[in-house]
C-alpha positions in Angstrom: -20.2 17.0 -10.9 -17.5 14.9 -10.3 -17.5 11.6 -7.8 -13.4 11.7 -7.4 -13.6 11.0 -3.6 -11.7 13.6 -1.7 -8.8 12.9 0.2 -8.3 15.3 3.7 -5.1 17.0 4.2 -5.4 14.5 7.6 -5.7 11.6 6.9 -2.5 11.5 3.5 0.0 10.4 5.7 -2.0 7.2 6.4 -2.5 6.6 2.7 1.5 7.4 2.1 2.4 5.0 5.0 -0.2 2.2 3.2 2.1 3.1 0.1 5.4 2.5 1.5 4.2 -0.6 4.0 2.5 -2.3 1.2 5.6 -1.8 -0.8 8.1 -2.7 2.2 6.3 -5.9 3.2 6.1 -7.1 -0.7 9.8 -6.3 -1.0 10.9 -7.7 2.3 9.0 -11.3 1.2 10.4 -10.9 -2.0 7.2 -10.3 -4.0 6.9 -8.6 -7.6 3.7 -6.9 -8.0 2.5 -9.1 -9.7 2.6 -11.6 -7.3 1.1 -9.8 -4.3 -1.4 -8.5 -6.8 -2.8 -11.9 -7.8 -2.7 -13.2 -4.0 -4.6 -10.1 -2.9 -7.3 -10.3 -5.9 -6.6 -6.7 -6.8 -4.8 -6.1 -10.2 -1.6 -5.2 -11.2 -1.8 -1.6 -11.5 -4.2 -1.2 -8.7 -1.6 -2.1 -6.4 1.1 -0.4 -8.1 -1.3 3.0 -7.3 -1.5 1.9 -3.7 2.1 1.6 -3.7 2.8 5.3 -4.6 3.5 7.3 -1.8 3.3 10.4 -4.1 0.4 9.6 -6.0 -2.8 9.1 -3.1 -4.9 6.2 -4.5 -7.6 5.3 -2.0 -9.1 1.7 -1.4 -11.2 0.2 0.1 -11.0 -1.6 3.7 -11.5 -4.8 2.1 -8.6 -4.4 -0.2 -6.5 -3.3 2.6 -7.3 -6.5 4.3 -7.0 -8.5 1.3 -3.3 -7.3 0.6 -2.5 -7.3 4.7 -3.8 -11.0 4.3 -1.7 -11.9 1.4 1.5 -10.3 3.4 0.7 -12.2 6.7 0.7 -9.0 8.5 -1.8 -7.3 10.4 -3.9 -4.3 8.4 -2.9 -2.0 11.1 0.9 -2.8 10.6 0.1 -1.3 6.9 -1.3 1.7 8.6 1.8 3.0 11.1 4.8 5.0 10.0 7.0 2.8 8.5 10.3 1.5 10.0 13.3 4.1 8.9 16.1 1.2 9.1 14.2 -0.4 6.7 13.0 1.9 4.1 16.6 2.0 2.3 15.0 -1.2 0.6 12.7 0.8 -0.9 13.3 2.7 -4.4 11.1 5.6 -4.5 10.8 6.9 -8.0 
């Protein structure tokens, strides 16, 4: 049997506005990946999974601190729909 953890219909929107916050925040500071990766202790591609709105990667509450840390934001900022005027700095794939 497989330990894949499940994600609820629910709860995807947080994970999507994780995704694009994470990604807004980084861009908006003008991190690369790599940066925000090694400042967060995650890796590379971890973060670059978090960061995909249309690929659900879950983490852990300590990782989500650990990145809202390295952005000097608050983990609930990561967690709220993210602002519309701002997401035309985003490129989604």
């Amino acid at each position: 049997m497989s330990k894949a953890k499940l994600i609820k219909d629910i709860n995807k929107p947080f994970y999507q506005n994780i995704a694009l916050n994470t990604m807004l925040y980084r861009k908006c500071q003008r991190l690369t990946q790599n940066d925000l990766a090694e400042m967060a202790g995650i890796s590379k591609s971890f973060l670059a999974a978090i960061e995909s709105p249309g690929n659900i990667k879950p983490c852990s509450l300590e990782t989500l601190f650990d990145i809202a840390r390295a952005l000097h934001c608050d983990p609930g900022q990561l967690l709220v729909s993210p602002d519309a005027s701002k997401l035309s700095l985003i490129e989604l794939p």
